[in-house]
C-alpha positions as CSV (number, residue, x, y, z in Angstrom):
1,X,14.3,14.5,-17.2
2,X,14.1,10.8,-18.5
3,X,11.7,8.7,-16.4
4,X,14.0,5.9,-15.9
5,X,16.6,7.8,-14.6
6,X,14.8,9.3,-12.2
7,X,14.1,6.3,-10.6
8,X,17.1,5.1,-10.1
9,X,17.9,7.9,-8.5
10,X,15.3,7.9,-5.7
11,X,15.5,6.6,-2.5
12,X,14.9,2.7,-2.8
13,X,14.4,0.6,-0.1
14,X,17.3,-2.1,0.8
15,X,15.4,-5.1,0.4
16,X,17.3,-8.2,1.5
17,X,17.0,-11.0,-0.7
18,X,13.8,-13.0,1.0
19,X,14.1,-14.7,-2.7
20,X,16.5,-17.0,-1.8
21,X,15.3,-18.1,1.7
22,X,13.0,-20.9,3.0
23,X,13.1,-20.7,6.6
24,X,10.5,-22.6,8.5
25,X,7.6,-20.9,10.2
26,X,8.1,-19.9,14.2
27,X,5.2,-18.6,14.8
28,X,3.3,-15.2,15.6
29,X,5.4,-12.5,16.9
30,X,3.8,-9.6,18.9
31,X,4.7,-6.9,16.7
32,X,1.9,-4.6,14.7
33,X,1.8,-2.0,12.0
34,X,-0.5,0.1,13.0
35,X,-2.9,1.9,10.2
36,X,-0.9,5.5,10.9
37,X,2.3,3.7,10.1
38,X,3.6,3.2,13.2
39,X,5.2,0.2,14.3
40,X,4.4,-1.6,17.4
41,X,6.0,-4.7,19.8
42,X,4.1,-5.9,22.6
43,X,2.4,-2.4,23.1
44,X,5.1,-0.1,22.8
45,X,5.8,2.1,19.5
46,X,9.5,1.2,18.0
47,X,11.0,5.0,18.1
48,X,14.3,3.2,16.5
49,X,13.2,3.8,12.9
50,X,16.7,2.4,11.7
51,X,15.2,-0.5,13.6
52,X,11.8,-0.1,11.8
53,X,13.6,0.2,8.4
54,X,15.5,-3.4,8.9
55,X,12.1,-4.8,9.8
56,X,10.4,-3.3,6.8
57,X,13.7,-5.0,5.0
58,X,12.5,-8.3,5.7
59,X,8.9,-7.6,5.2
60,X,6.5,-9.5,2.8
61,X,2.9,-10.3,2.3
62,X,1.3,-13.4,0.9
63,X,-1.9,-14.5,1.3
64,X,-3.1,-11.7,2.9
65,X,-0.2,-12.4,5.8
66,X,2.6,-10.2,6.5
67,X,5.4,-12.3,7.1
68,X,9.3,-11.2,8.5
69,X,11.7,-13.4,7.1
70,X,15.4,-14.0,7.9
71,X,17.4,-17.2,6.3
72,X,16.9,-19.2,9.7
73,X,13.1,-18.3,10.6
74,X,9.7,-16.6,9.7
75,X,7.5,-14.9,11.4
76,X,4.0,-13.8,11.2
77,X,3.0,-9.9,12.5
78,X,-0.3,-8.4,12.1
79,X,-0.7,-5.2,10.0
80,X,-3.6,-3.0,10.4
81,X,-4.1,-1.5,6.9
82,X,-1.1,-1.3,4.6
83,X,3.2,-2.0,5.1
84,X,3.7,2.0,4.5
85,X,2.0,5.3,4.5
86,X,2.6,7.4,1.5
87,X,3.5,11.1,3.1
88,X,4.7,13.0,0.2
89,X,3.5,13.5,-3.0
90,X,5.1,15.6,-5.5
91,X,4.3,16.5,-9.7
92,X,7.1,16.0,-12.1
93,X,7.7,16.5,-15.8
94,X,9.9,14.0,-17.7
95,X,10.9,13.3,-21.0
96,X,7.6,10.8,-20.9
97,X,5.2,13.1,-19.8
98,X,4.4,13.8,-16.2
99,X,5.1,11.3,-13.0
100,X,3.7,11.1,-9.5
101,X,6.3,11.0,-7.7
102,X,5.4,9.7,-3.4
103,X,7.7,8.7,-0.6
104,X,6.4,6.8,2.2
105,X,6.8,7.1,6.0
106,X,10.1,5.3,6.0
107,X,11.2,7.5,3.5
108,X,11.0,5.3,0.3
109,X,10.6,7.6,-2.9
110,X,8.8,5.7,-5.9
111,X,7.3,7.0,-8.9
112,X,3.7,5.8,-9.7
113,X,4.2,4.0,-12.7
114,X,3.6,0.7,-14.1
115,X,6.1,-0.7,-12.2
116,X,4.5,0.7,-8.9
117,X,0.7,1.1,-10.3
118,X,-1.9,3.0,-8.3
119,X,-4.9,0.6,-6.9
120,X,-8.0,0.6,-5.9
121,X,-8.9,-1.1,-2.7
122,X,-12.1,-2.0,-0.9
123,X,-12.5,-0.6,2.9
124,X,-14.8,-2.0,5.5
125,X,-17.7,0.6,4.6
126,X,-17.6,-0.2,1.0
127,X,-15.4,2.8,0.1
128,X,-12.7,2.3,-2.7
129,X,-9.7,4.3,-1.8
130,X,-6.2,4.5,-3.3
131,X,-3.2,2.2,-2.2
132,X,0.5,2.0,-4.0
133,X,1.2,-1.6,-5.1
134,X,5.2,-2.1,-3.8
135,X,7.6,-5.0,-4.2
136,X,6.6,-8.6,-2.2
137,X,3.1,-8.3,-1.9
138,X,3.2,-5.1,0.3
139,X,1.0,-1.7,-0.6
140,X,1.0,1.9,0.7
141,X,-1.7,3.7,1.5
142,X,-1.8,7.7,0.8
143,X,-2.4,9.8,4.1
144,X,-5.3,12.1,4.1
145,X,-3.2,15.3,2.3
146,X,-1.8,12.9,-0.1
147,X,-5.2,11.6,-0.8
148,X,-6.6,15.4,-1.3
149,X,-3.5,15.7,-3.5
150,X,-3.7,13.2,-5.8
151,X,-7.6,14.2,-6.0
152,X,-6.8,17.6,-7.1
153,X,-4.4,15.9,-9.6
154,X,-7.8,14.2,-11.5
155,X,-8.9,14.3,-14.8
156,X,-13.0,13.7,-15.3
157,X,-13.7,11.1,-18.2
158,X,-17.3,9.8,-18.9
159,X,-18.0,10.1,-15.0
160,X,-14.6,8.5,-13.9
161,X,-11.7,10.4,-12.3
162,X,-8.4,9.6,-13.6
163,X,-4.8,10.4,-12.8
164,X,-1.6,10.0,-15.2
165,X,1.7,9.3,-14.3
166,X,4.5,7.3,-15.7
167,X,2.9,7.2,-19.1
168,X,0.1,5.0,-17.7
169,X,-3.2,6.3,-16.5
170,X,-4.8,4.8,-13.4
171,X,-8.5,5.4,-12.4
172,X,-9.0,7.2,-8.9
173,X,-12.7,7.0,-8.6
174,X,-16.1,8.4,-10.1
175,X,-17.5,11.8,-9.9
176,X,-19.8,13.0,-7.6
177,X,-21.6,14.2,-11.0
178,X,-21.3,10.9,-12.8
């Protein structure tokens, strides 16, 4: 299985093309991400998730602000933790070696790879947990089984715990012996 095809051949995301739009700001808009993934307006979880998916379309981050975008306006919307929640995690061989392969809570598939690199990310208590860097600024974070997963997936070096995938090798923490 060669590496690059298999990534064109999962499920992508249909980004629309926020490149080539420069709407003016309009303001906050009452709609939240919530850290489970769920998506919220004015207190009320969006069951729609074909509606959920067109907002994660239009979704970016800069600055630390999450940002929808269309070609006649921006908004700003508060996200508790990270744009996605990675669900899924599955083990692949390719012709390259072997690839993590996640998909996220709207169904996204991506390998982690240097194209989509595994990250380190301070939490409030000091903790350094795992996120997914994704296209326009926006991460994934791995839900509890995932996490456990991609633990059990670590290689120990010099006191450091290390996963491969995608030919690149990403660190995941330190030992609890190191």
């Amino acid at each position: 299985m060669n590496l690059n095809l298999l990534q064109q051949q999962l499920q992508q995301p249909n980004l629309a093309p926020l490149e080539l739009w420069d709407p003016p700001f309009c303001g906050d808009l009452p709609l939240r991400i919530a850290a489970d993934g769920r998506w919220w307006y004015q207190g009320s979880v969006i069951e729609r998730e074909a509606l959920v998916r067109l907002f994660a379309s239009v979704l970016l981050c800069r600055d630390q602000q999450y940002f929808l975008l269309t070609p006649v306006e921006k908004v700003r919307i508060q996200v508790d933790d990270a744009a996605f929640v990675i669900t899924e995690l599955a083990s692949l061989e390719t012709d390259q070696g072997p690839v993590l392969q996640v998909t996220t809570n709207l169904q996204h598939q991506m390998l982690i790879s240097a194209e989509y690199p595994l990250q380190l990310l301070p939490q409030a208590n000091g903790q350094l947990l795992p996120y997914l860097q994704l296209w326009r600024g926006l991460t994934a974070k791995f839900s509890r089984n995932c996490y456990y997963q991609l633990a059990e997936l670590a290689q120990e070096q010099a006191g450091q715990l290390f996963v491969y995938s995608g030919g690149q090798k990403f660190l995941l923490g330190t030992s609890a012996s190191g």
